[in-house]
C-alpha positions as CSV (number, residue, x, y, z in Angstrom):
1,X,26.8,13.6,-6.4
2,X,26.2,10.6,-3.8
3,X,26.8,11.7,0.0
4,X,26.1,10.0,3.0
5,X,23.9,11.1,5.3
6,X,26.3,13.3,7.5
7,X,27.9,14.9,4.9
8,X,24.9,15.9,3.5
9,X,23.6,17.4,6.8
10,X,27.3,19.6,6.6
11,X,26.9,20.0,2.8
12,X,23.4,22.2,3.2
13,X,24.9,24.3,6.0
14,X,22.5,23.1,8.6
15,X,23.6,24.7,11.3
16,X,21.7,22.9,13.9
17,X,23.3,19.0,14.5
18,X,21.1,16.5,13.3
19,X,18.3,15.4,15.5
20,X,18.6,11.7,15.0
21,X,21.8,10.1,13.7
22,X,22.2,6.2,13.5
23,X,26.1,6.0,12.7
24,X,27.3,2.5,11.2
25,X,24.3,0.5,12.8
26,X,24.3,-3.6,12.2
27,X,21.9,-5.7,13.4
28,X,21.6,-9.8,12.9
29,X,19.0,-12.4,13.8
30,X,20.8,-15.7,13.9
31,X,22.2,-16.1,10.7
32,X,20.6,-13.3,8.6
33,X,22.2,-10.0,8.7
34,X,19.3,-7.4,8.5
35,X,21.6,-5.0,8.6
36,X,25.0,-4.7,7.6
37,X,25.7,-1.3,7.6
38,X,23.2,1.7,7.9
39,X,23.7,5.4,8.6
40,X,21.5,8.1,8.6
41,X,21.4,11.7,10.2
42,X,18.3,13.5,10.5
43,X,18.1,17.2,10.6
44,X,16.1,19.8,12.3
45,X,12.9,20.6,10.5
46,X,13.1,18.3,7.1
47,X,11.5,15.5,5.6
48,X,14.1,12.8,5.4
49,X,12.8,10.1,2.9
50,X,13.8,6.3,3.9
51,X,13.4,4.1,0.4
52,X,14.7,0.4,-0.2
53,X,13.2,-2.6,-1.2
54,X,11.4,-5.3,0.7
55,X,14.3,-7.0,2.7
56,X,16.9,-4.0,2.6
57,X,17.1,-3.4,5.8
58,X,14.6,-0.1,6.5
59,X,11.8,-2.2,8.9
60,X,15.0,-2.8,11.0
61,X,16.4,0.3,11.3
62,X,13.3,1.6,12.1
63,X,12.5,-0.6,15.3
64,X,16.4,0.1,16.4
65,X,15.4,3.7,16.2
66,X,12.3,3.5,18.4
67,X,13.7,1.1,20.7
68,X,11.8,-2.6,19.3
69,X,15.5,-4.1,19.1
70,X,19.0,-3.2,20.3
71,X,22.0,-2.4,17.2
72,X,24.3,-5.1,17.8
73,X,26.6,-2.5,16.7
74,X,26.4,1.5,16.1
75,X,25.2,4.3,18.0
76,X,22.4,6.5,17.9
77,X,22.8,10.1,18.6
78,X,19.4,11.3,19.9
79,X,19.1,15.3,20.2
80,X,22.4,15.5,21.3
81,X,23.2,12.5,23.4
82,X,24.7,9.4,22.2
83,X,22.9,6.0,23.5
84,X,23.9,2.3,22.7
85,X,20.4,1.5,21.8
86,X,17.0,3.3,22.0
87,X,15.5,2.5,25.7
88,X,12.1,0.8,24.3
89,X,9.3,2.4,22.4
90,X,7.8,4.0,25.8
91,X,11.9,5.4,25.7
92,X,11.6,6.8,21.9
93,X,8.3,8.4,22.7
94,X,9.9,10.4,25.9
95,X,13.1,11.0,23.6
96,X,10.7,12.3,20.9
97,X,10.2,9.7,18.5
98,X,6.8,8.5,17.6
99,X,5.7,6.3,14.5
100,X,2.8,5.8,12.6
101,X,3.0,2.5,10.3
102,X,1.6,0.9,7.4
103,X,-0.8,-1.5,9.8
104,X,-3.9,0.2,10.7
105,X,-3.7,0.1,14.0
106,X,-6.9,0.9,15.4
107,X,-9.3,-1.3,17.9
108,X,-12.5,-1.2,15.8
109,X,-15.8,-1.4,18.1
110,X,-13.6,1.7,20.2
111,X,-14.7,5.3,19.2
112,X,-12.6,7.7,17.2
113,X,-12.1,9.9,20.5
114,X,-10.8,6.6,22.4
115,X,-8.2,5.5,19.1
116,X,-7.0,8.5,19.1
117,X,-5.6,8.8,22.9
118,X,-4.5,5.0,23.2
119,X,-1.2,4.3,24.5
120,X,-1.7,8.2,26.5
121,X,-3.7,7.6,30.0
122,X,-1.6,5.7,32.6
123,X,-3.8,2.4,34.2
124,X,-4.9,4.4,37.5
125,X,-4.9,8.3,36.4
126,X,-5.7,10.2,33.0
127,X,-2.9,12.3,31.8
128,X,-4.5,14.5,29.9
129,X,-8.1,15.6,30.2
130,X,-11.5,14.7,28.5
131,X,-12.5,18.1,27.2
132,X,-8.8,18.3,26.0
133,X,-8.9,15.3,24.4
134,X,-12.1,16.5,22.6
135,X,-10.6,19.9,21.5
136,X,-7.4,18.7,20.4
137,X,-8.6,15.5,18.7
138,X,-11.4,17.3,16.7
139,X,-8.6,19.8,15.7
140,X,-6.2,17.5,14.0
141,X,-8.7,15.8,12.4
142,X,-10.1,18.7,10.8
143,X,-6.6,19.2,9.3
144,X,-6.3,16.0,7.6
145,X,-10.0,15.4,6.4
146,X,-12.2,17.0,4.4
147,X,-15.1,15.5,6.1
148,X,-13.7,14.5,9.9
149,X,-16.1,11.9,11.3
150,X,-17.7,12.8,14.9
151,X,-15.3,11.5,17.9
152,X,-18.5,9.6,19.2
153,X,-18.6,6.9,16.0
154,X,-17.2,3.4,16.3
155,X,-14.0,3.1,14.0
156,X,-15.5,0.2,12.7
157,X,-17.9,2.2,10.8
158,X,-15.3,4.2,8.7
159,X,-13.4,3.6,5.8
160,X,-9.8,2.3,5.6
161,X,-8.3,5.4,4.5
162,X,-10.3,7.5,7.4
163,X,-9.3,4.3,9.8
164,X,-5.2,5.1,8.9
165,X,-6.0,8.9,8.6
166,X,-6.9,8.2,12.9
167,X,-3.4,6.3,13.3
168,X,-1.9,9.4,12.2
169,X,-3.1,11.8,14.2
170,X,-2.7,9.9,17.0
171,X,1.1,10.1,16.2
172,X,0.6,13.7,15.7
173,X,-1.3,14.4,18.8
174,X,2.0,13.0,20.8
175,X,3.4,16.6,19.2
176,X,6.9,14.3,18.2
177,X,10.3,16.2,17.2
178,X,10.9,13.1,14.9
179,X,7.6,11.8,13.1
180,X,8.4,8.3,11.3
181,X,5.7,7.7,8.9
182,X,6.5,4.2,8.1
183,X,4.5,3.8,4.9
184,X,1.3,5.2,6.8
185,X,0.2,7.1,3.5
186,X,-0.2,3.1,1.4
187,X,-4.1,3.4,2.9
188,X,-4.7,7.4,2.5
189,X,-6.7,8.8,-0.5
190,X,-5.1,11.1,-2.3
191,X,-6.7,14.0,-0.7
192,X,-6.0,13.0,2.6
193,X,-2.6,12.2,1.7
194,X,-2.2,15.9,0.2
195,X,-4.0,17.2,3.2
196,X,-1.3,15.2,5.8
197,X,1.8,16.3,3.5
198,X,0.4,20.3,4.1
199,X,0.0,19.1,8.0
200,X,3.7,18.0,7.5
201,X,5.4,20.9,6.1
202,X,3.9,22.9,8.8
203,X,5.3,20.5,11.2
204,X,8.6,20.9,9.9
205,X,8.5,24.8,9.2
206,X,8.0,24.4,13.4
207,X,11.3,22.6,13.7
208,X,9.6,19.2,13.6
209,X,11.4,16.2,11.5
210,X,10.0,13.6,9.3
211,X,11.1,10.3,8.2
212,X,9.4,9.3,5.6
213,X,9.2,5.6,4.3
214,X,7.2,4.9,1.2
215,X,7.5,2.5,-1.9
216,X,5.8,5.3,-3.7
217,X,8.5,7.6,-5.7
218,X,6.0,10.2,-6.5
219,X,4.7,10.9,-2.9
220,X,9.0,11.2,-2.5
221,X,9.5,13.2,-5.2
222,X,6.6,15.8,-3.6
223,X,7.4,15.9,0.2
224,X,11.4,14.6,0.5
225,X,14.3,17.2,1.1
226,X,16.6,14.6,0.9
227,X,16.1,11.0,0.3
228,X,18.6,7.7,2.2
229,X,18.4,4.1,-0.2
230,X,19.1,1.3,1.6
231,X,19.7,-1.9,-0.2
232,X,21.0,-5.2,0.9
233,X,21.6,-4.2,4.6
234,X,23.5,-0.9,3.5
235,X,23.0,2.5,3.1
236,X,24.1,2.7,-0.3
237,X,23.6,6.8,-0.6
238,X,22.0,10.2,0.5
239,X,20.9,12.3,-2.0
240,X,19.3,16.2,-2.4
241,X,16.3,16.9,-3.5
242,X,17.5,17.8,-7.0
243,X,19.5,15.3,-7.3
244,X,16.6,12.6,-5.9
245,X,15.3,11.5,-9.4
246,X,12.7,8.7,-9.7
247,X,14.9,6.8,-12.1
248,X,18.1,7.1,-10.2
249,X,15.9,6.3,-6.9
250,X,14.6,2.9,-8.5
251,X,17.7,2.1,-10.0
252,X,19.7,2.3,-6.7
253,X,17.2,0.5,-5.0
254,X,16.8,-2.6,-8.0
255,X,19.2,-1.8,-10.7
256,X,16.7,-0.5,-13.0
257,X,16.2,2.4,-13.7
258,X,12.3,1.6,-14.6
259,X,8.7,1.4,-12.1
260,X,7.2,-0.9,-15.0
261,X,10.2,-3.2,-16.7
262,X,11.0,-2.7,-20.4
263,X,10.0,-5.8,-21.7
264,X,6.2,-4.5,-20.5
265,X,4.7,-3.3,-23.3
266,X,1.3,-2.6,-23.7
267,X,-0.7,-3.7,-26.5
268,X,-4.4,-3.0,-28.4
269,X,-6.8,-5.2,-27.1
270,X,-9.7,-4.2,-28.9
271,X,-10.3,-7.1,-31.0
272,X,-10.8,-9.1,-27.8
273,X,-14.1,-11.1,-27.0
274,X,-16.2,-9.6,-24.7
275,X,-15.9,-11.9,-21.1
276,X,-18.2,-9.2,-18.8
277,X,-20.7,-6.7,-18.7
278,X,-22.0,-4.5,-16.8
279,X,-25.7,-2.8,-17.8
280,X,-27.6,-0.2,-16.4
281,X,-25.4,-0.6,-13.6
282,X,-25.8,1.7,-9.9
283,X,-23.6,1.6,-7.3
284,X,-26.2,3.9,-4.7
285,X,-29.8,4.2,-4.9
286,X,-30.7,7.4,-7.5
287,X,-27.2,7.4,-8.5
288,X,-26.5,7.4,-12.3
289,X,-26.1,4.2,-14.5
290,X,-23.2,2.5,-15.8
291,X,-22.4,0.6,-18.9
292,X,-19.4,-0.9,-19.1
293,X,-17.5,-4.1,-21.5
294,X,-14.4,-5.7,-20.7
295,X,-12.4,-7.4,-23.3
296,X,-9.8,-10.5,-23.2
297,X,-6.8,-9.6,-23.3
298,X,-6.8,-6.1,-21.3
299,X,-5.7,-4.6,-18.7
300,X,-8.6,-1.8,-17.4
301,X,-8.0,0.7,-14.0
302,X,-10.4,1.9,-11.5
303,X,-9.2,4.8,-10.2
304,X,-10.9,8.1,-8.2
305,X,-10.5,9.2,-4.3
306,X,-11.0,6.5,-1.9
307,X,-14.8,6.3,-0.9
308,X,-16.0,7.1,-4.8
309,X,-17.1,3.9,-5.8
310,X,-14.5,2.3,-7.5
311,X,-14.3,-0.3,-4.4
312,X,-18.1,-1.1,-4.8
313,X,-17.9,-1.2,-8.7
314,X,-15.3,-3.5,-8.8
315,X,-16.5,-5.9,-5.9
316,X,-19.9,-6.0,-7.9
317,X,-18.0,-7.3,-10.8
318,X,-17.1,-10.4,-8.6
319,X,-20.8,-11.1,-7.4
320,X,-20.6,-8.8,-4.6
321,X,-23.8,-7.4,-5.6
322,X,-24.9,-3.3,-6.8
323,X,-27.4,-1.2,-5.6
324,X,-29.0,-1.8,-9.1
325,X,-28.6,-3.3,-12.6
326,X,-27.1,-6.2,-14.0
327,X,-23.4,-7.8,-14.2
328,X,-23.5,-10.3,-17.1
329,X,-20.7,-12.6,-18.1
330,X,-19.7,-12.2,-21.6
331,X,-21.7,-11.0,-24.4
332,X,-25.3,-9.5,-24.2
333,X,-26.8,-12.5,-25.6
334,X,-24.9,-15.6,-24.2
335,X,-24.3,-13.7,-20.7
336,X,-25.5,-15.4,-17.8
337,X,-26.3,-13.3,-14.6
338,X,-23.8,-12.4,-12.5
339,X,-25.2,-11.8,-8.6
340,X,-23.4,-13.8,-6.1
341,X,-20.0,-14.6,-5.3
342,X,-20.8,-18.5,-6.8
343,X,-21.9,-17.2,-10.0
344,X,-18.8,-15.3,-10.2
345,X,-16.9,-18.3,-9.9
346,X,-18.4,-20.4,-11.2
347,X,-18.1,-18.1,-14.7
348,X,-14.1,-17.8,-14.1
349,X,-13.8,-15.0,-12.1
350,X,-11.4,-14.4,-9.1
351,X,-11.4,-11.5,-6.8
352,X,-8.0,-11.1,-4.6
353,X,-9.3,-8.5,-2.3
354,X,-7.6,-5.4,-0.6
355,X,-7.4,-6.4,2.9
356,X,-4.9,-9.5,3.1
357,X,-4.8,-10.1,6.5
358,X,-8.1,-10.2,6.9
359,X,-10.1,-11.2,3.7
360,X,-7.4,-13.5,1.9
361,X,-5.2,-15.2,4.1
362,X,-5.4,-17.8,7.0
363,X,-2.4,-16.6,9.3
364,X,-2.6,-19.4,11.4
365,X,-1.9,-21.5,8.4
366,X,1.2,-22.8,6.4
367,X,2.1,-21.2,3.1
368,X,0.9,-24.5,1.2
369,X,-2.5,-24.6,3.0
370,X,-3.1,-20.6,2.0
371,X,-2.3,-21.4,-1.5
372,X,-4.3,-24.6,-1.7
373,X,-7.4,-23.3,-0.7
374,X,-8.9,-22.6,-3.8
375,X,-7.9,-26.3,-5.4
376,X,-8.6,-28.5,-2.2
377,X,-11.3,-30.2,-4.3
378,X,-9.3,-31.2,-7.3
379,X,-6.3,-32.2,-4.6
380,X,-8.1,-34.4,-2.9
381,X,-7.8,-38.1,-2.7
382,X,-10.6,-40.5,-0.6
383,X,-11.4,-37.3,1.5
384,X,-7.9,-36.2,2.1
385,X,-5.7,-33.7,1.0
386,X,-3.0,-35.0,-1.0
387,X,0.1,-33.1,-0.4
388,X,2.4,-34.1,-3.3
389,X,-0.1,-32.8,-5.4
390,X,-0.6,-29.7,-3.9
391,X,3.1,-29.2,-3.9
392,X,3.8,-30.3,-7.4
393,X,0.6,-27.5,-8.8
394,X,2.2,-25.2,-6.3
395,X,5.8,-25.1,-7.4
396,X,5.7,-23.9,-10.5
397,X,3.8,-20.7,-9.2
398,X,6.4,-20.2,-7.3
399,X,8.9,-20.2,-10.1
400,X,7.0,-17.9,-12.2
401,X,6.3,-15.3,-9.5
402,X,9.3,-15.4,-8.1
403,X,7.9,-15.9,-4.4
404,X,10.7,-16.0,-1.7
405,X,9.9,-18.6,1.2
406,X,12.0,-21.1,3.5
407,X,9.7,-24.3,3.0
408,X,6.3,-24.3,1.8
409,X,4.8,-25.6,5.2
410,X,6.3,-22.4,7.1
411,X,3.5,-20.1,8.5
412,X,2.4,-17.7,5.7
413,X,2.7,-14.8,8.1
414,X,6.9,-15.4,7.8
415,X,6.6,-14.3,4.5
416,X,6.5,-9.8,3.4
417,X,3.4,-8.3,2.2
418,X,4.8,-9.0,-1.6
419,X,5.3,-12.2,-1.3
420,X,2.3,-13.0,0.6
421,X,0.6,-11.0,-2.2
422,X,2.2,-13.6,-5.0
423,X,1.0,-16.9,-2.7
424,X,-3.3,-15.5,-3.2
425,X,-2.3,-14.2,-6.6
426,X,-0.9,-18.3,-6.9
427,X,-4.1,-19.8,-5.3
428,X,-6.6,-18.2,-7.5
429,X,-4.3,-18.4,-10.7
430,X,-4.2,-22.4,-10.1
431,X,-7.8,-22.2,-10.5
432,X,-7.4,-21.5,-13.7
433,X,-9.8,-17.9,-14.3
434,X,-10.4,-16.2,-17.3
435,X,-11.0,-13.0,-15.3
436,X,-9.1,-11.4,-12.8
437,X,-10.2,-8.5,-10.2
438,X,-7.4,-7.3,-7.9
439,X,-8.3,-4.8,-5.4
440,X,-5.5,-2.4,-5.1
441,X,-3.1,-5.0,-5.5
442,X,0.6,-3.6,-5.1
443,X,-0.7,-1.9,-1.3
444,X,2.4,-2.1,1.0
445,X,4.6,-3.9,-1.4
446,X,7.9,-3.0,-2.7
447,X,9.1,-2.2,-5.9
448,X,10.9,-5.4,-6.9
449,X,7.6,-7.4,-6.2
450,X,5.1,-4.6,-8.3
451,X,7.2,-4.8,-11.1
452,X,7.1,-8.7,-11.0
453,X,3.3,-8.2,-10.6
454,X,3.2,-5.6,-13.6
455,X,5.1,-8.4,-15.8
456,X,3.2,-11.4,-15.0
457,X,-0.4,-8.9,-15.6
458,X,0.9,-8.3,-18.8
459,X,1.6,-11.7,-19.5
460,X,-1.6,-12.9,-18.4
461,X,-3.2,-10.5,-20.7
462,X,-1.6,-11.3,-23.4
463,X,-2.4,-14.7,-23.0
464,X,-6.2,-13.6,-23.4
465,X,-7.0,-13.1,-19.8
466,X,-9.2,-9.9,-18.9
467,X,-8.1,-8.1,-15.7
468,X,-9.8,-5.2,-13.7
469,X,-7.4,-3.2,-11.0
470,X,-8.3,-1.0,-8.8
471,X,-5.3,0.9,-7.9
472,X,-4.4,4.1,-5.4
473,X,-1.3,5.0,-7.8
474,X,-1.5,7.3,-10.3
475,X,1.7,5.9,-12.1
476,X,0.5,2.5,-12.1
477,X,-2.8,3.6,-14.3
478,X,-0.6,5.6,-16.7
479,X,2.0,3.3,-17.2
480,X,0.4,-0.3,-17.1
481,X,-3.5,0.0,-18.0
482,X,-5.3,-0.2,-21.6
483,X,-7.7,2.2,-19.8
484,X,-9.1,3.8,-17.1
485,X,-12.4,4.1,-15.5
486,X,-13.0,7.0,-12.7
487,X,-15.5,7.2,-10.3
488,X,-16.7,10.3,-8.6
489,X,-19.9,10.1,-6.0
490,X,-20.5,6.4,-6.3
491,X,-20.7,7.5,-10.4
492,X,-18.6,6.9,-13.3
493,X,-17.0,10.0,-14.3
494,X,-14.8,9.7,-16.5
495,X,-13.0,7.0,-18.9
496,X,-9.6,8.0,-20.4
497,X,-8.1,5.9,-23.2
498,X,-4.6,4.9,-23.4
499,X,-3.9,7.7,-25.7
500,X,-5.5,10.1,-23.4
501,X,-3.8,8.5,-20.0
502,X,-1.3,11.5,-18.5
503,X,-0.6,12.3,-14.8
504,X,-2.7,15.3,-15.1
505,X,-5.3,14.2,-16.8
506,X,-6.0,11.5,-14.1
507,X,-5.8,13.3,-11.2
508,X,-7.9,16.5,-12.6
509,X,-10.2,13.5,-13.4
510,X,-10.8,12.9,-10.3
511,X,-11.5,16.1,-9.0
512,X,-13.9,17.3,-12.2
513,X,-17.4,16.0,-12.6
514,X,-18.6,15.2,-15.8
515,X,-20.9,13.3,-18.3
516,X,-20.4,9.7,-17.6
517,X,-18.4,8.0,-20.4
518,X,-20.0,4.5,-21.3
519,X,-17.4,1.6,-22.3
């Protein structure tokens, strides 16, 4: 059974009226409607799941809950009282309702102790005191990681998933009655995601609510008690947790019913040429070697916690450089050296790296400029870029991975994180590789666009090309890859063949040490 959101708060018997409730919210800019209809009641003391696509409308119900933008229509019912729009974000906060988002947020040459309490002190007195601060920042750190870093240590210095692990406790140190994680888990490891989901039940078991956004439909499936799909503009239903099935979720959202489409079917790639090597391989001084052979034609995954090595391993495979060893391109005999970023390129090799913002694209830039980085040489003419040519290689990229834009000199930074995604994945397919390395590629990006991404992959490797993913989901490995490297202690721990690739079987990998498997 399909519900909306208030019936299903009367359906369960919740006794308490719902904490937050947006009723029949619409919101335009210009000419796009955002948000054509949304509803959503939010009880005492559950996790409320928020899924949709890119485009269907959740980013914009989220600021018109915290107060970015007013509903142009709609009310939202805030512990009780009923308010034509959400008085500002500095408003949601007093009312309550704090956010932590997918954006790490964090001002890097700051400390941990000083991220944390941003946004707290007033500009001439300190609201809340320095040994406070101390206490109570250590303390919620401790509860999300398994190694917290001192208070005292530049942010800069820590890794992206400790970085977003600071973001949210700094939401948590505002002690909210509505927590909105917009997809603030897309940077956390998998233990420190496990870690914040305990942290979030107890939250909730205090009368504390959740809403939780997330294009992944397994972190859903573990934490949601009920689950709200918007799509198009509308909230199109509300559903239990029993009732909250990954299929049903995806095919509510897209109209499949499948995370990796049908017509993506893996095949052997055994017989395929070997492009790149990897010998006697370390990623830390005294740390085990690695051997490792990729194919043509497959598809391999890098997977572990974040901070394990996978990350070095794989940027070493694009002339990054290892602590020791060699990276060779093709066979043992022919391979030529592989130690700087020109020798990677210059042997077909493209890296798209895991950072967009700030190691792939130019947002000051048009669309065309960011995708014609990569091919200004062969696009110019007496010195000059020549547009039309630009255009005419870029076009047809645009066709085949579906990428969703206004005009092609529009700044890049209009576009969503997917589509952004498809524009470097267009630059550095134009340049024609026979090796592609994508650093946790599908980050951020909504289903539509990953199963676009999972279809062209496939196509790419069955057009001979050799590809190497590092991914933080466990479903992409067991449902896209050939096989699957984990690393464990900046080691390779494990390797599981397609055969052997299960849910379980990668996640105890990354938890159990054992004798390094050699490709």
């Amino acid at each position: 059974m399909i519900t909306s959101s208030t019936e299903t708060t009367q359906s369960t018997g919740a006794a308490a009226p719902a904490v937050l409730d947006a009723r029949g919210v619409v919101k335009a800019f210009g000419a796009t409607q955002a948000i054509a209809e949304a509803t959503i009641a939010v009880a005492p003391g559950e996790v409320h799941a928020l899924v949709g696509e890119n485009g269907s409308g959740k980013s914009t119900l989220v600021k018109i809950l915290t107060g970015v933008h007013p509903p142009d229509a709609g009310t939202v019912v805030v512990d009780g009282t009923t308010l034509d729009r959400v008085p500002g974000p500095r408003g949601a906060s007093r009312h309550g309702i704090v956010t932590a988002f997918q954006e790490v947020l964090v001002v890097p040459a700051q400390t941990v102790g000083e991220n944390l309490w941003l946004g707290v002190d007033g500009i001439l007195r300190h609201r809340v005191g320095r040994e406070q601060k101390r206490r109570r920042g250590a303390a919620i750190l401790a509860e999300l990681l398994v190694e917290p870093p001192p208070l005292d240590r530049p942010v800069e210095e820590l890794s992206l998933s400790v970085r977003q692990a600071c973001c949210v406790a700094r939401a948590l140190l505002r002690d909210p009655k509505v927590l909105i994680l917009d997809e603030a888990t897309s940077a956390l490891d998998i233990a420190t995601r496990d870690r914040l989901f305990d942290v979030i039940r107890r939250r909730c078991s205090a009368g504390c609510s959740v809403i939780f956004i997330s294009h992944r439909m397994d972190e859903v499936d573990e934490i949601a008690d009920r689950v709200t799909v918007m799509r198009a503009g509308r909230t199109v239903a509300t559903l239990e947790r029993g009732q909250a099935r990954t299929e049903d979720l995806v095919r509510l959202m897209t109209g499949s019913g499948h995370l990796v489409p049908d017509e993506v079917t893996r095949r052997s790639s055994a017989g395929g040429a070997v492009v790149l090597r990897a010998r006697d391989a370390r990623l830390r001084a005294g740390g085990a070697p690695l051997g490792f052979t990729l194919r043509a034609g497959e598809i391999v995954g890098l997977a572990g916690l974040d901070g394990h090595g996978q990350d070095r391993f794989l940027r070493g495979l694009g002339g990054f450089g290892v602590a020791g060893g060699e990276i060779l391109s093709g066979d043992a005999q022919a391979g030529r050296p592989i130690s700087t970023v020109a020798d990677a390129a210059a042997c077909g090799i493209a890296y798209l790296p895991r950072e967009r913002r700030g190691e792939a694209l130019f947002e000051s830039l048009s669309i065309l400029r960011n995708f014609a980085v990569a091919t200004l040489p062969a696009d110019r003419r007496a010195g000059l870029v020549a547009d039309r040519r630009t255009v005419q290689r870029f076009l047809p990229f645009v066709e085949r991975l579906g990428i969703k834009l206004g005009r092609v000199e529009d700044p890049i930074r209009s576009l969503s994180g997917g589509n952004q995604q498809k524009v470097v994945l267009a630059r550095w397919l134009a340049a024609g590789p026979r090796i592609l390395l994508l650093n946790d590629p599908t980050r951020g990006i909504d289903l539509g666009a990953k199963r676009d991404l999972y279809g062209l992959l496939r196509e790419l490797a069955d057009d001979g090309m050799a590809v190497v993913m590092l991914s933080t989901e466990v479903d992409e490995h067991v449902e896209l890859m050939d096989r699957v490297l984990v690393f464990r202690e900046h080691e390779l721990s494990a390797e599981l063949t397609r055969a052997q690739l299960s849910r379980q079987t990668l996640v105890s990998a990354f938890f159990r040490s054992g004798a390094t498997a050699h490709a």
